[in-house]
C-alpha positions as CSV (number, residue, x, y, z in Angstrom):
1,X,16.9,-9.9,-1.5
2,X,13.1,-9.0,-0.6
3,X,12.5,-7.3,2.4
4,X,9.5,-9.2,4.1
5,X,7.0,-6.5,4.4
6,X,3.9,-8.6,6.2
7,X,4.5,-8.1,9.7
8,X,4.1,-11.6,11.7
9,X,3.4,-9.4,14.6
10,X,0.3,-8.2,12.6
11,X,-2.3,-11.3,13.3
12,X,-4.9,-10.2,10.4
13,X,-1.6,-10.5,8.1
14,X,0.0,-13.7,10.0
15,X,-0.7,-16.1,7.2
16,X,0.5,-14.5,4.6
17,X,3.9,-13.7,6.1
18,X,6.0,-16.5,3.7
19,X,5.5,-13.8,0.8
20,X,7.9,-10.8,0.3
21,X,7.3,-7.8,-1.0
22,X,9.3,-6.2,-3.7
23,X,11.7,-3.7,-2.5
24,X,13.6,-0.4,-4.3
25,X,16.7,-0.9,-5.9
26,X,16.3,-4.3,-6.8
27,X,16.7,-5.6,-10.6
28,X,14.1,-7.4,-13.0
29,X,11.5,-5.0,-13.5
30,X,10.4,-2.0,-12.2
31,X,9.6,-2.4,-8.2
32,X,6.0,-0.8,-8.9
33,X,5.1,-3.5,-11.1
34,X,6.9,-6.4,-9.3
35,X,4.9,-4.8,-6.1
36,X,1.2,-5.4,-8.1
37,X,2.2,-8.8,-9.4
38,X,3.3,-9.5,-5.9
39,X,-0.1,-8.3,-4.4
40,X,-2.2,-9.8,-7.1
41,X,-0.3,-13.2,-6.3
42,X,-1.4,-12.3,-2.9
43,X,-5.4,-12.1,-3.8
44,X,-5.2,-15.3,-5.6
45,X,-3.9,-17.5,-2.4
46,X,-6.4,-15.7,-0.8
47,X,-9.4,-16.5,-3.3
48,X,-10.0,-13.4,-4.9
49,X,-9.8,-11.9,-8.1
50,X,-8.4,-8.4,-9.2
51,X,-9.3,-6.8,-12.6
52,X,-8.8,-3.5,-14.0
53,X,-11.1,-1.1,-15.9
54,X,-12.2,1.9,-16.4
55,X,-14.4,3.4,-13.6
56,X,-16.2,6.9,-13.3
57,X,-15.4,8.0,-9.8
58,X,-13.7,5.4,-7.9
59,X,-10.0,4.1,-8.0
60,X,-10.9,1.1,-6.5
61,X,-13.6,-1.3,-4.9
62,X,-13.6,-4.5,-3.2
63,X,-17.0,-6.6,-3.7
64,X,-16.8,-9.3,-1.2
65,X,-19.8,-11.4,-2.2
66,X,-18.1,-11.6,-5.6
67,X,-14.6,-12.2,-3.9
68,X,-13.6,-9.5,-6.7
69,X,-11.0,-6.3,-6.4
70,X,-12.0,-3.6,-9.2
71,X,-9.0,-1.5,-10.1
72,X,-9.4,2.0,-12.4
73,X,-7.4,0.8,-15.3
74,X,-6.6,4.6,-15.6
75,X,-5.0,4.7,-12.6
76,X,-0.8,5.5,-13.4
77,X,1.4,2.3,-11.7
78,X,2.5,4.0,-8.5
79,X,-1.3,5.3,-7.9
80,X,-2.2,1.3,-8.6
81,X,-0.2,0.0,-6.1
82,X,-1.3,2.1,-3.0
83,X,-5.4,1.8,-4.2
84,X,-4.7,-2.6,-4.8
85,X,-3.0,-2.4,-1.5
86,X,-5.6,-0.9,-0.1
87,X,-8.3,-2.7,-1.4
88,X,-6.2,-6.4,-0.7
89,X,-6.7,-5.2,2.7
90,X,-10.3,-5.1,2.6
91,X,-10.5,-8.4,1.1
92,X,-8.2,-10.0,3.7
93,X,-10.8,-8.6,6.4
94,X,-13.7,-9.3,4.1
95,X,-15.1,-5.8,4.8
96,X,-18.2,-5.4,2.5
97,X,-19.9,-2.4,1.2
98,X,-18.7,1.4,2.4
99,X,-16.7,1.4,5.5
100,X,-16.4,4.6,8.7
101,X,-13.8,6.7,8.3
102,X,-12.9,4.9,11.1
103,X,-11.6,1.8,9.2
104,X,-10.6,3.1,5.8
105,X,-8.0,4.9,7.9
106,X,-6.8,1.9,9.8
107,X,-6.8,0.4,6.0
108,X,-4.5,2.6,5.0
109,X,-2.0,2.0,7.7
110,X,-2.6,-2.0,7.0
111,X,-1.6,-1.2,3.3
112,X,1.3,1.1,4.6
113,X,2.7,-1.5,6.6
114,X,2.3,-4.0,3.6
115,X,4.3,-2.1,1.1
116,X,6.5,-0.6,3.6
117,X,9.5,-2.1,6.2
118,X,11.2,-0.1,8.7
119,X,14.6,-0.6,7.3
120,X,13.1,0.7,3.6
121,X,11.7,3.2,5.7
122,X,14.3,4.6,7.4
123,X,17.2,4.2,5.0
124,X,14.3,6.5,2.7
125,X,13.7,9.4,5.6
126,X,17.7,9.0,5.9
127,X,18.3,10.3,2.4
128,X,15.3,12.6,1.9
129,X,14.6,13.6,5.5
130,X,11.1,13.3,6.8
131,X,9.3,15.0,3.8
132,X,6.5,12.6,2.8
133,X,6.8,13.3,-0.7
134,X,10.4,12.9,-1.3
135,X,10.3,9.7,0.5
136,X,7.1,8.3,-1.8
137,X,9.1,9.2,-4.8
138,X,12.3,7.2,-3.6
139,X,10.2,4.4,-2.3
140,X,7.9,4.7,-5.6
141,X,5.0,4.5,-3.8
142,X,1.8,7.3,-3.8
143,X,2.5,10.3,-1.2
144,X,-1.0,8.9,0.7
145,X,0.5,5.9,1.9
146,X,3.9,7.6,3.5
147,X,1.7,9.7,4.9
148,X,-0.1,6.6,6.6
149,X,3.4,5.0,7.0
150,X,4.4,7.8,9.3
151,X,0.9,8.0,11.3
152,X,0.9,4.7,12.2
153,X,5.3,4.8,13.1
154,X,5.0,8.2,14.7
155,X,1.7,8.7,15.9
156,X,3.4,11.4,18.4
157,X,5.3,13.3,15.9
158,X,4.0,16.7,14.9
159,X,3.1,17.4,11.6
160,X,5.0,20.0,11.1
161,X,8.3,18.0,11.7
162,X,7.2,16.2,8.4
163,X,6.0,18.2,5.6
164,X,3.0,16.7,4.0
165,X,2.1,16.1,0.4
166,X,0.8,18.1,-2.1
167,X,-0.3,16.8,-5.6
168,X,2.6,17.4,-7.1
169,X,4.1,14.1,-5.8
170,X,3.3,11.2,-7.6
């Protein structure tokens, strides 16, 4: 009962479209950790290798010449699953070193569409109204990538019509 959350209309995502991603409300589990074990499966098809640690400053890295995704091991599960989203992105486009602002934004909204489906989407906004955080806590997902969710779905919509986080969500 997966929603499929790789868009086929999304050609950088195309090949991976036979996987679902886990959705909310759905037994075995907790949906945060069926979501990394769904993205790490993910990485492996694709040839790479996630691992997590402890780092200093960053939550996460990609090294493409290593075909390697670092994750902070301190990182809490929800926080894990937007940064490894993120950062599977990066390996699918095999970016390498820092990226513009430019592109980690458009990252974002690649690993917002990956976690997220319209229909989760909208059932979400249609019991917790267009708040960003209220919707990342029922979707179990960090505020950041709601935030991206909605960019990328209403690019028109002002942002006062959707209050955005603050860091008390997730």
């Amino acid at each position: 009962m997966a929603a499929t959350c790789l868009s086929t209309r999304t050609p950088e995502l195309k090949r991976f479209a036979r996987f679902s991603c886990p959705t909310p409300g759905v037994e075995m589990g907790t949906v945060t950790d069926r979501r990394i074990e769904w993205m790490e499966s993910v990485a492996h098809v694709a040839g790479v290798t996630v691992e997590y640690t402890p780092t200093s400053s960053l939550d996460g890295f990609y090294e493409h010449a290593q075909r390697r995704i670092t994750i902070n091991s301190r990182l809490s599960t929800v926080q894990t699953v937007g940064v490894l989203a993120h950062e599977l992105i990066h390996a699918l486009h095999a970016h390498d070193g820092p990226q513009t602002e430019a592109i980690e934004a458009r990252v974002d909204k690649l690993a917002a569409r990956l976690l997220i489906s319209p229909a989760e989407y909208a059932q979400a906004e249609r019991l917790c109204g267009p708040h960003a955080g209220a919707i990342a806590r029922e979707l179990e997902l960090p505020c950041w990538v709601v935030q991206a969710w909605q960019e990328q779905a209403y690019p028109m919509r002002d942002a006062s019509s959707a209050s955005r986080c603050n860091d008390e969500c997730w």
